[in-house]
Every structure is written in C-alpha cells, then in structure tokens.
Backbone as a chain_set.jsonl record, in Angstrom:
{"seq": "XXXXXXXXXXXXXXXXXXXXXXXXXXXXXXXXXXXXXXXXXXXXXXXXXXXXXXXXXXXXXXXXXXXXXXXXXXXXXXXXXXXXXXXXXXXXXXXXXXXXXXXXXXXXXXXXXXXXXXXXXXXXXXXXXXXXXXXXXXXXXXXXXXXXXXXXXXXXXXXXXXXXXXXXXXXXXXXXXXXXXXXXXXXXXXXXXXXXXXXXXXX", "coords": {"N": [[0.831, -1.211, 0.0], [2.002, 1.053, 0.745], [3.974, 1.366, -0.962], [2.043, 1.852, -3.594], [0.942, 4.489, -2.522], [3.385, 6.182, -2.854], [4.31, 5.956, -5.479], [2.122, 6.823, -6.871], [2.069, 9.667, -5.654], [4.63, 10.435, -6.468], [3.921, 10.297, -9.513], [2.03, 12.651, -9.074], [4.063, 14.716, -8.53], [5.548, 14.725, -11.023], [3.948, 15.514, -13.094], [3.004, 17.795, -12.157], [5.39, 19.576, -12.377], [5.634, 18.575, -15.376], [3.848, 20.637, -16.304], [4.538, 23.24, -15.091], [6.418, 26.224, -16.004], [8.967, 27.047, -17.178], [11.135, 29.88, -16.218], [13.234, 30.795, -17.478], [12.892, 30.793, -20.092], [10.902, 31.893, -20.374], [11.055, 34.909, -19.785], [13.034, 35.164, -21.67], [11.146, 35.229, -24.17], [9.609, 37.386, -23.277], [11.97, 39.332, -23.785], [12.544, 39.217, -26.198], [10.53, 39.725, -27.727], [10.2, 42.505, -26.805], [12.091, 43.613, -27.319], [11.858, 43.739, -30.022], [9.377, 45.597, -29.965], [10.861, 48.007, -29.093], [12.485, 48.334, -31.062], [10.988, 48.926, -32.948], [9.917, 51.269, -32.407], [12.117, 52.402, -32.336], [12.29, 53.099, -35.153], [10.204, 54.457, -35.99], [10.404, 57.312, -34.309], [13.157, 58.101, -34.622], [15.546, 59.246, -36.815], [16.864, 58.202, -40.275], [19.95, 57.144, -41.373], [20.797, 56.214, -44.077], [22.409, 54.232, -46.282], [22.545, 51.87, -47.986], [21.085, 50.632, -50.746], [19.278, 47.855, -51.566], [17.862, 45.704, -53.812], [15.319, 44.057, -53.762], [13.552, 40.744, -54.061], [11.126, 40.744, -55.335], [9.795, 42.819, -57.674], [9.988, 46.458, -57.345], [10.115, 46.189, -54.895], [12.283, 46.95, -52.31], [15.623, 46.6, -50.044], [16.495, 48.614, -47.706], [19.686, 49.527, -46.214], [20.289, 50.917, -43.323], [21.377, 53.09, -40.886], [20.107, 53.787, -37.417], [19.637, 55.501, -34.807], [22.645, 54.461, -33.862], [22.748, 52.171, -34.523], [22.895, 49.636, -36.957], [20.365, 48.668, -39.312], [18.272, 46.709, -41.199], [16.005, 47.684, -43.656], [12.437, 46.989, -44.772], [11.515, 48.443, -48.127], [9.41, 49.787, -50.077], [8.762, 50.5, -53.505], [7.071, 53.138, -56.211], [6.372, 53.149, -59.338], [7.2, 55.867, -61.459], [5.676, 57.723, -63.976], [5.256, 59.725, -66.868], [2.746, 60.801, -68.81], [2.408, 62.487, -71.651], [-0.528, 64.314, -73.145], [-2.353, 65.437, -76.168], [-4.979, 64.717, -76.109], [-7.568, 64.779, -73.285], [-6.9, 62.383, -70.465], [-8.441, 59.705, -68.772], [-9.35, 57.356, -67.663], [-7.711, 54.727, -68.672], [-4.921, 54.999, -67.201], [-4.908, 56.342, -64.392], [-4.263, 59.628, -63.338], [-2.636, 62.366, -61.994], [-3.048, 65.967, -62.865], [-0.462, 67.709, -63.932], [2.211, 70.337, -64.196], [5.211, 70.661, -65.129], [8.327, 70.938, -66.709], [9.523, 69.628, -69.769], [11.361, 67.238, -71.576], [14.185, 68.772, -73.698], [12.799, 71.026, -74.461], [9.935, 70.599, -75.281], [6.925, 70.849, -75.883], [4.148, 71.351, -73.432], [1.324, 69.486, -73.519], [-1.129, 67.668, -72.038], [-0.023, 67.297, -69.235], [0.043, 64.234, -67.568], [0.641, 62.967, -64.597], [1.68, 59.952, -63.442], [1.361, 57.365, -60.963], [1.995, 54.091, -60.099], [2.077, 50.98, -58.865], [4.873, 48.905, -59.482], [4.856, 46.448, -60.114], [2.374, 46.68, -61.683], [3.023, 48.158, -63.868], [4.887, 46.549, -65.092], [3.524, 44.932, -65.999], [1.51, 46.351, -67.532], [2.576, 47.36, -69.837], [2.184, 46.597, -72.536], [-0.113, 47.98, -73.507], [1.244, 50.793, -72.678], [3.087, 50.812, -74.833], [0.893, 50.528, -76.788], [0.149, 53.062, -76.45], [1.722, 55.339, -76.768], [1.775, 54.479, -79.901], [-0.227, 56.057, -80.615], [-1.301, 59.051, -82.307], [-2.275, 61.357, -80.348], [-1.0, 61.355, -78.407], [2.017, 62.576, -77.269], [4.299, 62.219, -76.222], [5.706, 59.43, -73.396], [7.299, 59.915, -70.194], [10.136, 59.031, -68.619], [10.013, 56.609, -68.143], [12.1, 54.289, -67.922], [13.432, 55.093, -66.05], [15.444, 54.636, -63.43], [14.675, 52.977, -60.284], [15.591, 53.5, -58.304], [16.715, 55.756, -58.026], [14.364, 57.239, -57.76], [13.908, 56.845, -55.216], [16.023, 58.338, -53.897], [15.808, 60.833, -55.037], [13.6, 61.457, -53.768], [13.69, 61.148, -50.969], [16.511, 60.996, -50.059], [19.591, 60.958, -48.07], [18.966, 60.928, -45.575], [16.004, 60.38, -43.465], [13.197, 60.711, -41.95], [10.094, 59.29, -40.805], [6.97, 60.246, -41.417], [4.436, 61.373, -39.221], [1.849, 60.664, -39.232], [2.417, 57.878, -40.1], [1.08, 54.666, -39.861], [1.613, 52.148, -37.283], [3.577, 49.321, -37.354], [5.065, 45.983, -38.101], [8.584, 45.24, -37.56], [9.116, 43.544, -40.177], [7.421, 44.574, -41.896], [6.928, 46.316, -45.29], [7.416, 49.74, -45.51], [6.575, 52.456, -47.378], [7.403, 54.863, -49.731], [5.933, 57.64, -50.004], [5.396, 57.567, -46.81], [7.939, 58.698, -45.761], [10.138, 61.229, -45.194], [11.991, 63.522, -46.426], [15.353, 64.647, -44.741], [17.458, 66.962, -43.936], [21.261, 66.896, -43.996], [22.296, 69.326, -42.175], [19.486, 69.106, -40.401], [19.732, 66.933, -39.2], [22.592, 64.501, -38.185], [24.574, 63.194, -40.526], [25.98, 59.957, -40.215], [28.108, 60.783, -38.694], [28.813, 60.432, -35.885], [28.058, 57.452, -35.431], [29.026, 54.975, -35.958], [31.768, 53.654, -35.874], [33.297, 52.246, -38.167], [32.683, 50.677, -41.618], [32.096, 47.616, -42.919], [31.804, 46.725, -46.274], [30.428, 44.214, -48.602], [30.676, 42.798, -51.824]], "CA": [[0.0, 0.0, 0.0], [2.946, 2.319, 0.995], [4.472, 1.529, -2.394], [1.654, 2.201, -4.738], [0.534, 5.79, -2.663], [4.416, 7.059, -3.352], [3.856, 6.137, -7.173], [1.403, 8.414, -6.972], [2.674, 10.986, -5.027], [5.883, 10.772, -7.513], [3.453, 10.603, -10.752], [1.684, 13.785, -9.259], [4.864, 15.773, -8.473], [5.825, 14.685, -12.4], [2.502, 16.426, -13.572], [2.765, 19.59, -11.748], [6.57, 19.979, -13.047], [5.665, 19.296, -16.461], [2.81, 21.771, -16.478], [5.261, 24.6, -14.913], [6.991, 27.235, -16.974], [10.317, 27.503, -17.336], [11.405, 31.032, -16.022], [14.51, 31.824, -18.29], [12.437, 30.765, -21.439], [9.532, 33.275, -20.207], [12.681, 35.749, -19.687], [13.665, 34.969, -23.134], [10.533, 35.255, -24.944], [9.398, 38.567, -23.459], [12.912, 39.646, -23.721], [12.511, 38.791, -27.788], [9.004, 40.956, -27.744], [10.648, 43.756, -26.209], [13.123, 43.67, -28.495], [11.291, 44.434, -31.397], [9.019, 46.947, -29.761], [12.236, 48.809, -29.4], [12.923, 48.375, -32.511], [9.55, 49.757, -33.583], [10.036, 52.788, -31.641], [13.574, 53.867, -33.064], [11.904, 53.738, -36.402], [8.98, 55.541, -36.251], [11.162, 58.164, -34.164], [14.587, 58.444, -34.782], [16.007, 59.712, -38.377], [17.538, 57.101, -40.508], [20.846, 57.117, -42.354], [20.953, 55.381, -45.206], [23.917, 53.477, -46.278], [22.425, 51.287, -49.205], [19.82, 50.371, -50.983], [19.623, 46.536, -52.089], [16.627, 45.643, -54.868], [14.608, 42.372, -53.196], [13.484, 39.698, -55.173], [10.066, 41.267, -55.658], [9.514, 44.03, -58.384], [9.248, 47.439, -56.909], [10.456, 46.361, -53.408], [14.099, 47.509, -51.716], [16.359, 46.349, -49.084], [17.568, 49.651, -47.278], [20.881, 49.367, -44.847], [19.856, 52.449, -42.637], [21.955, 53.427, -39.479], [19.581, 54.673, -36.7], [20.455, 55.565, -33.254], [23.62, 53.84, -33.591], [22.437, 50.601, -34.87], [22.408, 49.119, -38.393], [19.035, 48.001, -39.792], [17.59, 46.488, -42.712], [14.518, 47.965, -43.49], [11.669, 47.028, -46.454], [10.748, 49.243, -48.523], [8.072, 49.833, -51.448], [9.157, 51.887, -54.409], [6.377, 52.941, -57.022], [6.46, 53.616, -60.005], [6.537, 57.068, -61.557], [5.816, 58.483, -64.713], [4.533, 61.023, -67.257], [1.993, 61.089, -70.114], [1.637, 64.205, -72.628], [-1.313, 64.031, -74.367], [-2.933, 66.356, -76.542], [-6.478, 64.714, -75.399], [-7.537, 64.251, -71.453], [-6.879, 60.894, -70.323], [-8.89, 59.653, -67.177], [-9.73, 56.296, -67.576], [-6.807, 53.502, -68.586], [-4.189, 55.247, -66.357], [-5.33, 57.126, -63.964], [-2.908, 59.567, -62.125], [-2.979, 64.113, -61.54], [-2.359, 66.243, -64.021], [0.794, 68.538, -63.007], [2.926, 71.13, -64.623], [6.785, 70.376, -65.12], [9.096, 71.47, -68.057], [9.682, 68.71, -70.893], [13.17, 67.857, -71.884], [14.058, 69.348, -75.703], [11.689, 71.969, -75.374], [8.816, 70.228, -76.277], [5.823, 71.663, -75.698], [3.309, 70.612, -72.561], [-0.413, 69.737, -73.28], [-1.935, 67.783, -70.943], [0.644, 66.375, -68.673], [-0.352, 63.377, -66.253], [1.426, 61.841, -63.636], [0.84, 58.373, -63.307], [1.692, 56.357, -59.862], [1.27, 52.527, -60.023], [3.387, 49.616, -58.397], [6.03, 48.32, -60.455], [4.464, 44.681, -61.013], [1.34, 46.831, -62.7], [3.378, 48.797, -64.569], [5.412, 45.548, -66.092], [1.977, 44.06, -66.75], [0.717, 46.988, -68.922], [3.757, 47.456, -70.942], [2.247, 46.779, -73.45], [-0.762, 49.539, -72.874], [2.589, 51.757, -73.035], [3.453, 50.811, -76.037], [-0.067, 51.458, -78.196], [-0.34, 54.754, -76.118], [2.965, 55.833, -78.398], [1.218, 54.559, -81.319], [-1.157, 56.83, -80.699], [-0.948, 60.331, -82.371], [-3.234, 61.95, -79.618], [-0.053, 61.391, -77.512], [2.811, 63.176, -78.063], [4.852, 61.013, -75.314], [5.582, 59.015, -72.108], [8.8, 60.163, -70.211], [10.795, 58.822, -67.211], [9.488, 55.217, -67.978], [13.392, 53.629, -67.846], [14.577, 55.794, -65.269], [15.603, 53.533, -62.218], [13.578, 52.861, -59.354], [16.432, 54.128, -57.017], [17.053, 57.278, -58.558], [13.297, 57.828, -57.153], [14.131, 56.861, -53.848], [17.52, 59.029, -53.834], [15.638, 62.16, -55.202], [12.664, 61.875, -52.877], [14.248, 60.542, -49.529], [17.786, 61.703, -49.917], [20.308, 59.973, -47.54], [18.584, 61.083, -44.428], [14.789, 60.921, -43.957], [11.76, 60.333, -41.075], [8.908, 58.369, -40.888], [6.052, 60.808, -40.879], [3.593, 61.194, -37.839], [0.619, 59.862, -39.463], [1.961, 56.811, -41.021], [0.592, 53.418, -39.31], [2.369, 51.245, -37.067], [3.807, 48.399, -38.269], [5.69, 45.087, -37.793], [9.577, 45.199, -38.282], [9.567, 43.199, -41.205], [6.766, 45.24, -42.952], [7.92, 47.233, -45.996], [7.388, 51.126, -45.402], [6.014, 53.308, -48.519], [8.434, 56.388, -49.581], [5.173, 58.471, -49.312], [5.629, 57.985, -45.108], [8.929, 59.156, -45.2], [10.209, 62.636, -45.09], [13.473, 63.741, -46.381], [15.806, 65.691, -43.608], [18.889, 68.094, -44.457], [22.24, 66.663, -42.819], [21.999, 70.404, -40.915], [18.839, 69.225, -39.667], [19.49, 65.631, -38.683], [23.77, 64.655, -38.743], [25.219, 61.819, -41.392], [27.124, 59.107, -39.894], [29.392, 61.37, -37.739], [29.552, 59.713, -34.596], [27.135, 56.741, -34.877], [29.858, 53.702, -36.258], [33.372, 53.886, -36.465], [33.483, 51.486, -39.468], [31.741, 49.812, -42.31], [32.406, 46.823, -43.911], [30.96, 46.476, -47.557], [31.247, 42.917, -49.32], [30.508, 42.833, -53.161]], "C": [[0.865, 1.261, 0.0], [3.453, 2.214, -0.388], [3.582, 2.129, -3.277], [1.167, 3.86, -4.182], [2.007, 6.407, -2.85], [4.781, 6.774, -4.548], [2.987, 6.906, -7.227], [1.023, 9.415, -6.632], [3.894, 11.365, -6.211], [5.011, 10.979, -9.063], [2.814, 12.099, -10.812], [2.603, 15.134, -9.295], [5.793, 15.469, -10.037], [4.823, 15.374, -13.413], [2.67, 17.309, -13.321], [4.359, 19.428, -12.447], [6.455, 19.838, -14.846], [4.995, 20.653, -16.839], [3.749, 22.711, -16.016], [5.902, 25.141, -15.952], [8.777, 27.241, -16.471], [10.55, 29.229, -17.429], [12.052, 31.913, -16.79], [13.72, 31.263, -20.25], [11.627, 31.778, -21.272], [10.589, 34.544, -20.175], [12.751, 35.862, -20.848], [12.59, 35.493, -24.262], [10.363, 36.687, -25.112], [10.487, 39.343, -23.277], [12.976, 40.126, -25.403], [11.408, 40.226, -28.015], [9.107, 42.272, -27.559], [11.742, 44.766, -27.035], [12.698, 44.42, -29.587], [10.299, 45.341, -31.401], [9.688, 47.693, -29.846], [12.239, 49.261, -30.245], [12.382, 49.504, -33.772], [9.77, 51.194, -33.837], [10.715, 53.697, -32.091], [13.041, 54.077, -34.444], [11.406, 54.543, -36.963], [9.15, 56.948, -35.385], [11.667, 58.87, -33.954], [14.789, 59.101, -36.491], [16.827, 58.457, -38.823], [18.434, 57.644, -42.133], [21.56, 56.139, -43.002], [21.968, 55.516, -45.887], [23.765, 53.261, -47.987], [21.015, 50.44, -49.364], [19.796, 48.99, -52.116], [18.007, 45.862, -53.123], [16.375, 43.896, -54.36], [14.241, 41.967, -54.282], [11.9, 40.125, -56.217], [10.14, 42.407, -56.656], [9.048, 44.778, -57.846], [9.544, 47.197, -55.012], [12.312, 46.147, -53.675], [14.428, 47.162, -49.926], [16.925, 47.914, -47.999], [17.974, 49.596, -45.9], [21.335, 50.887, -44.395], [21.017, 52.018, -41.24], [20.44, 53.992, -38.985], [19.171, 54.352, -35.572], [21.737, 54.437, -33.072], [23.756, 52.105, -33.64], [22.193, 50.216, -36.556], [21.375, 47.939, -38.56], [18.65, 47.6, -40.901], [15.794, 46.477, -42.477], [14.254, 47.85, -45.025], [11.635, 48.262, -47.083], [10.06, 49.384, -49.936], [8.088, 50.669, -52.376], [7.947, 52.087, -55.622], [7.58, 53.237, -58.168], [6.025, 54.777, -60.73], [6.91, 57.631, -62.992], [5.324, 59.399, -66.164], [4.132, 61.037, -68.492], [1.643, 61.989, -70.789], [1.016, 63.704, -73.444], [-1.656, 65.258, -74.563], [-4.942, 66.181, -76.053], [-6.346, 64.329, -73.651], [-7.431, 62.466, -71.984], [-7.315, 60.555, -68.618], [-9.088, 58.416, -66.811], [-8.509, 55.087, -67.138], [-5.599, 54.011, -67.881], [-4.356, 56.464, -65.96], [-4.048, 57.951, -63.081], [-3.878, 61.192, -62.086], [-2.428, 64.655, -63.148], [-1.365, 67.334, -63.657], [1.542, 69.309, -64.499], [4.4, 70.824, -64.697], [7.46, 70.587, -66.995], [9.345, 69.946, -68.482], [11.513, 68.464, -71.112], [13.269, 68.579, -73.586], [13.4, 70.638, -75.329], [10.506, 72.011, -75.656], [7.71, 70.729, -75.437], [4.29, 70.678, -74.458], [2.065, 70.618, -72.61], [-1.523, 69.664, -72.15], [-1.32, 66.605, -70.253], [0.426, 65.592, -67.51], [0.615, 62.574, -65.458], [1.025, 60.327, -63.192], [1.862, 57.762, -62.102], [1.559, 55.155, -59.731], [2.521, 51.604, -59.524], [4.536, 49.22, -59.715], [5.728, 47.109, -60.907], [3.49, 45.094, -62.152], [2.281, 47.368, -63.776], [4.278, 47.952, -65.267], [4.547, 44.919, -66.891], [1.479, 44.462, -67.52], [1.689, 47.847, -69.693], [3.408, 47.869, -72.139], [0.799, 47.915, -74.197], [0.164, 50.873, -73.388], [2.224, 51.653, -74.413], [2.455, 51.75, -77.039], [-0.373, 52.819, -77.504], [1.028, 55.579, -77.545], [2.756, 55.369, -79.525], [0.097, 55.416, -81.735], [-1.226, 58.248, -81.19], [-1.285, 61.194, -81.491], [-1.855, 62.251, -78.361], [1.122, 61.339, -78.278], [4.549, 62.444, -77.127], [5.103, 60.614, -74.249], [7.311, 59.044, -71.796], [9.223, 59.418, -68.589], [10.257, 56.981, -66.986], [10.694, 53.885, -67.572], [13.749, 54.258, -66.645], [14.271, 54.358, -64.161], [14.589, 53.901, -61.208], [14.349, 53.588, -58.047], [16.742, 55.285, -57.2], [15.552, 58.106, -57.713], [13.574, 58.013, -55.684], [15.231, 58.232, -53.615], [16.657, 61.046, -54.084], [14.596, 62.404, -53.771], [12.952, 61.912, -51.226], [15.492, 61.153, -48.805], [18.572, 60.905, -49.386], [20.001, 59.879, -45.951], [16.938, 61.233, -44.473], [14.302, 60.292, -42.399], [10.77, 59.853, -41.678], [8.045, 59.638, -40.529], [5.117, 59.934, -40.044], [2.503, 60.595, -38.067], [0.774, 58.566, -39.961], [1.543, 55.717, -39.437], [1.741, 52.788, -38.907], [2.411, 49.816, -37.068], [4.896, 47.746, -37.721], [7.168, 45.688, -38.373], [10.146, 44.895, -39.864], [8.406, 43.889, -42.542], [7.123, 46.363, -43.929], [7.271, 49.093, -45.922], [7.171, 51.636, -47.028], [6.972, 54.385, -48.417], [7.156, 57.544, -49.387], [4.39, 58.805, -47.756], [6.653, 58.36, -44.458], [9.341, 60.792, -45.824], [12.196, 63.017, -45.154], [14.134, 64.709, -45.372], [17.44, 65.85, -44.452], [19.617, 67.189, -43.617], [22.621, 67.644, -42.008], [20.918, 69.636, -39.626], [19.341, 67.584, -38.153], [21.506, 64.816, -39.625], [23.913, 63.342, -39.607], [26.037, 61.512, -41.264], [28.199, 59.817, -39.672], [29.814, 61.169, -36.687], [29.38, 58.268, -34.411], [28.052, 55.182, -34.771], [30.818, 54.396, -37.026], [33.759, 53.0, -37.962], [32.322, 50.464, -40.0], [32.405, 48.659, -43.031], [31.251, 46.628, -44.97], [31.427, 45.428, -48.063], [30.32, 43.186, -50.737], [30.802, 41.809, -53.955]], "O": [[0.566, 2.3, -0.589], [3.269, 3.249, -1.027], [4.103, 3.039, -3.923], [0.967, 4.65, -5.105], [1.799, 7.595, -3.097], [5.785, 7.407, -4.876], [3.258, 7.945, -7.83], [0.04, 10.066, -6.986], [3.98, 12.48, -6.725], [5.474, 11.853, -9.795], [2.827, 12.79, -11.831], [2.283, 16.219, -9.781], [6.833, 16.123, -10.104], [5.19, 15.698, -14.543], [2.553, 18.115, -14.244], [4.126, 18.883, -13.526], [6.98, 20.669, -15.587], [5.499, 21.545, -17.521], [3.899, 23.391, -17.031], [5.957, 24.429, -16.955], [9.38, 27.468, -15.422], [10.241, 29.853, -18.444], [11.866, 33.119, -16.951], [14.247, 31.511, -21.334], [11.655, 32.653, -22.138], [10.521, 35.037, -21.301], [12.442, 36.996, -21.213], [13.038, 36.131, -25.214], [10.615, 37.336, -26.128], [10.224, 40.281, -22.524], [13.396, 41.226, -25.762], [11.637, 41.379, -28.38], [8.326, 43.11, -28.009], [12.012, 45.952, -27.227], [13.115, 45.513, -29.973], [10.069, 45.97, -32.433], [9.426, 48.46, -30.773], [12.047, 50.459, -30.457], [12.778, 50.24, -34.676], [9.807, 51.946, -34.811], [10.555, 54.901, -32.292], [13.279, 55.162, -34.975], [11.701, 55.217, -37.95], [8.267, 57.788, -35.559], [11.42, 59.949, -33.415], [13.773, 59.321, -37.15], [17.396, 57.744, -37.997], [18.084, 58.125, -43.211], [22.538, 55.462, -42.683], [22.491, 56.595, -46.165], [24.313, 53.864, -48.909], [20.245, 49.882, -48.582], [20.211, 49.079, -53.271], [17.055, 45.689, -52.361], [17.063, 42.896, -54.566], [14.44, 42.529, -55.359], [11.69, 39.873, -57.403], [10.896, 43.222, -56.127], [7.876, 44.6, -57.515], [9.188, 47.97, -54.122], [13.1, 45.65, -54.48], [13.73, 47.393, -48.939], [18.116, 47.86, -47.695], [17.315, 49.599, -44.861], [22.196, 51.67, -44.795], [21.316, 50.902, -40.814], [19.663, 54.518, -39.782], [18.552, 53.346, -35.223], [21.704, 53.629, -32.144], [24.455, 51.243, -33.108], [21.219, 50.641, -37.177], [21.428, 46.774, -38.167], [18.757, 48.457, -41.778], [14.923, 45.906, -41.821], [14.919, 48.172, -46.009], [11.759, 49.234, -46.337], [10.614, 48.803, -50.869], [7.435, 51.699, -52.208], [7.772, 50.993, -56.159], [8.795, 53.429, -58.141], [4.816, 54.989, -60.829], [8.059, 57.959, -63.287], [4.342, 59.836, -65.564], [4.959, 61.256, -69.377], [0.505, 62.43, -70.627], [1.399, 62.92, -74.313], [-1.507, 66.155, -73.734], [-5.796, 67.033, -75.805], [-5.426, 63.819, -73.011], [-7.652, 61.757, -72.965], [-6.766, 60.964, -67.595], [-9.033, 58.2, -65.6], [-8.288, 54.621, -66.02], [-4.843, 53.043, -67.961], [-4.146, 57.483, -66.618], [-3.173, 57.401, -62.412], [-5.1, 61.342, -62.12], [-1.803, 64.142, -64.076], [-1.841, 67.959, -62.709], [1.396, 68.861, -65.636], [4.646, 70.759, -63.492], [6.952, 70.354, -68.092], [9.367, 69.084, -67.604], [12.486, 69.188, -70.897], [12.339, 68.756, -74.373], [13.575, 71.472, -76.218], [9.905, 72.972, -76.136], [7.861, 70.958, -74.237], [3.694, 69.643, -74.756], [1.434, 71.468, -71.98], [-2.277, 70.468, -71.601], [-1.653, 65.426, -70.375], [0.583, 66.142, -66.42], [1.245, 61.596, -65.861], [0.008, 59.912, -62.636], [3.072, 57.703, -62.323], [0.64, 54.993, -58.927], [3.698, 51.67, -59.877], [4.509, 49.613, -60.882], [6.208, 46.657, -61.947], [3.431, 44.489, -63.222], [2.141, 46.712, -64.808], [4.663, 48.521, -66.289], [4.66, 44.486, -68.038], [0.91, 43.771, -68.365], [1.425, 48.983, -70.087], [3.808, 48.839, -72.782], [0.896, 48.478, -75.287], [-0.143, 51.706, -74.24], [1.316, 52.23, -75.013], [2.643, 52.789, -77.671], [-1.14, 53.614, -78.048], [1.006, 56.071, -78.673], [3.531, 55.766, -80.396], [-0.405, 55.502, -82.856], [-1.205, 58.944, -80.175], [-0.574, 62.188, -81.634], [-1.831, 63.221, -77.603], [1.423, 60.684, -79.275], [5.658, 62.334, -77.651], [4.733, 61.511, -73.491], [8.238, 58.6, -72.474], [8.466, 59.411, -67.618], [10.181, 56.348, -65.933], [10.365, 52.808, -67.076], [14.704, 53.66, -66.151], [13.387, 53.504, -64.101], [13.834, 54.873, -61.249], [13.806, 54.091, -57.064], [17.13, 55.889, -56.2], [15.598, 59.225, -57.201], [13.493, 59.075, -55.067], [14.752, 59.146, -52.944], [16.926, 62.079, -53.471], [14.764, 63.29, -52.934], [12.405, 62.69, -50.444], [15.63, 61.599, -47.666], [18.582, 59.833, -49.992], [20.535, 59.075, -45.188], [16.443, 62.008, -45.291], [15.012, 59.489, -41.795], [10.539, 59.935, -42.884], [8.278, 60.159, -39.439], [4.924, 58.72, -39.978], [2.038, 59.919, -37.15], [-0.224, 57.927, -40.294], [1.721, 56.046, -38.265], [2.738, 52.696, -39.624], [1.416, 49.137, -36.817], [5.699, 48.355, -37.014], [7.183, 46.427, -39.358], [11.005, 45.463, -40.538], [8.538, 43.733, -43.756], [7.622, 47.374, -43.434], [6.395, 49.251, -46.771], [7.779, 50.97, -47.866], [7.363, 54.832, -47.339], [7.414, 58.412, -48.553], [3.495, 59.589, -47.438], [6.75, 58.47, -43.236], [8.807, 61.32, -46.8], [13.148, 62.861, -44.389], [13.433, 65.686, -45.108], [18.152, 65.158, -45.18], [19.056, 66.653, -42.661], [23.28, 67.281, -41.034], [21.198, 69.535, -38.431], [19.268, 67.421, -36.935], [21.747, 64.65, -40.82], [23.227, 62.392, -39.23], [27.05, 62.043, -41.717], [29.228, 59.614, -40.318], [30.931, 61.524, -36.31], [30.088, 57.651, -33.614], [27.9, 54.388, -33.843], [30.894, 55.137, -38.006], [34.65, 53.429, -38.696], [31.487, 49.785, -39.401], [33.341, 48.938, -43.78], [30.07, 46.426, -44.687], [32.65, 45.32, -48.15], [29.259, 43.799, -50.615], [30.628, 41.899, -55.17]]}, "num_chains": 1, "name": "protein.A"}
C-alpha cells in the first residue's frame, strides 16, 4: 500500500513539473518581444541614415541598410512607379494619375501632362498599354518610364529621412512606402558622424 501511494505521489509531483513554466524561457521570450518593440520605436522616431539600398526579389520592393540611433538596420521598402503622359487629349480612364505642370526635356511643348503612380508589377503588366499609347498620335509622349527605381528613392528621400507622424504602425519586417517618409537636411538631422566607427561592404 505504501508503495503504490508514493507512485502516486511521484506521478503527481511529475505532472505539476511538467505543467510549470520555465522562467529563463519566459525571460527569453518577453525579452525577444521587447526587443522588437524597441525596434519599432527607433523607427517611427529616430532619423535614418541610409547606407544602401539593395533591390529584393520582388519588383518594386528595396532592401535599405539604414543606421539609426547607432544601430544598423535592414529595413523594407516599397518603391512605385513614376511616370509622365503628354497628351494632346484628357486621359482619365486607362491610367489614372494628376495632371501637373513640369518642363519637358528638348523643349517640347506641354499639353496635358499626367502623372501616373502605379506599383512596379502593374506597370510591367501593362507594358504593353505603353506601347499602343505611343502609337497613338493623340499622344505626343511618355517620359521617365526607364529611369531607375532608385534614382526615385535618392531624389525623394535623400540619404537622411523620417517616418512621418501619421503613417501606421507596423511590424519590423513590414515594408514602409516612400510616401511615409520625409526627407531631412544633414543640418537638420547629422550623417554618420559619430554613430559607427566602421563599415564593412562585401561585393
């Protein structure tokens, strides 16, 4: 009788120990969690100085190797595509964008110039859209359609920029839009002058 009630005294103190928690894993986890709130925090902000900008596997998405607060980050990001239809008739329908003012290169004369915004996968998809628009006499032509996708980033962003106050917060690994960031002067906000003594670049 004494034998079988300390089998199950020993089977119940094997029950309650599995069921317990391990302390330094609970430690660990919300240690992990904390982590990337952090993380959150310096993004949405700190200022971030951008190093390099690496083209992901996706069309229209970018790698960028930002410093900020003294930490190197890889952050997504989402590049459209941008660029500009002169027609002599309105166009409202098959690409929709604003219609805006900006000088031509050559000279050439501005009718009715639209800006067009669309992802980079749409804008591989209706290529060929492009195309019969330039067969079109009504349109006189479509400019900035080759230019790089980083040249956008670089003009709009610069090498220093913020996360504006209204954008949405968001997971680490979620890719950021260049229309939530905000370019800053190196007056306003300094470039890599104290933050890391050295970079290594591999190629």
């Amino acid at each position: 009788l004494c034998s079988i009630q300390s089998s199950k005294a020993t089977h119940h103190s094997l029950k309650q120990a599995g069921n317990s928690t391990n302390p330094k894993q609970s430690q660990g986890r919300a240690g992990v969690g904390s982590y990337f709130k952090r993380h959150e925090l310096v993004l949405t902000r700190c200022h971030w100085e951008i190093i390099q900008l690496v083209p992901a596997s996706k069309p229209g998405q970018f790698n960028a190797w930002a410093v900020v607060e003294g930490v190197m980050c890889k952050i997504p990001l989402t590049v459209p595509r941008v660029f500009y239809l002169n027609s002599k008739a309105p166009i409202t329908e098959e690409f929709p964008g604003r219609r805006v003012n900006k000088s031509l290169p050559h000279g050439r004369h501005t009718h009715n110039l639209i800006e067009v915004i669309i992802d980079e996968e749409q804008f591989r998809a209706e290529s060929k859209k492009l195309a019969a628009h330039l067969a079109d006499p009504e349109v006189e032509g479509i400019y900035e359609t080759r230019l790089p996708l980083e040249f956008n980033v670089v003009a709009q962003i610069g090498c220093v920029c913020k996360v504006d106050k209204a954008a949405k917060k968001r997971s680490v690994l979620d890719a950021w839009s260049l229309n939530e960031l905000h370019m800053k002067t190196t007056t306003e906000c300094g470039y890599l002058e104290s933050s890391i003594a050295f970079f290594y670049l591999y190629h």
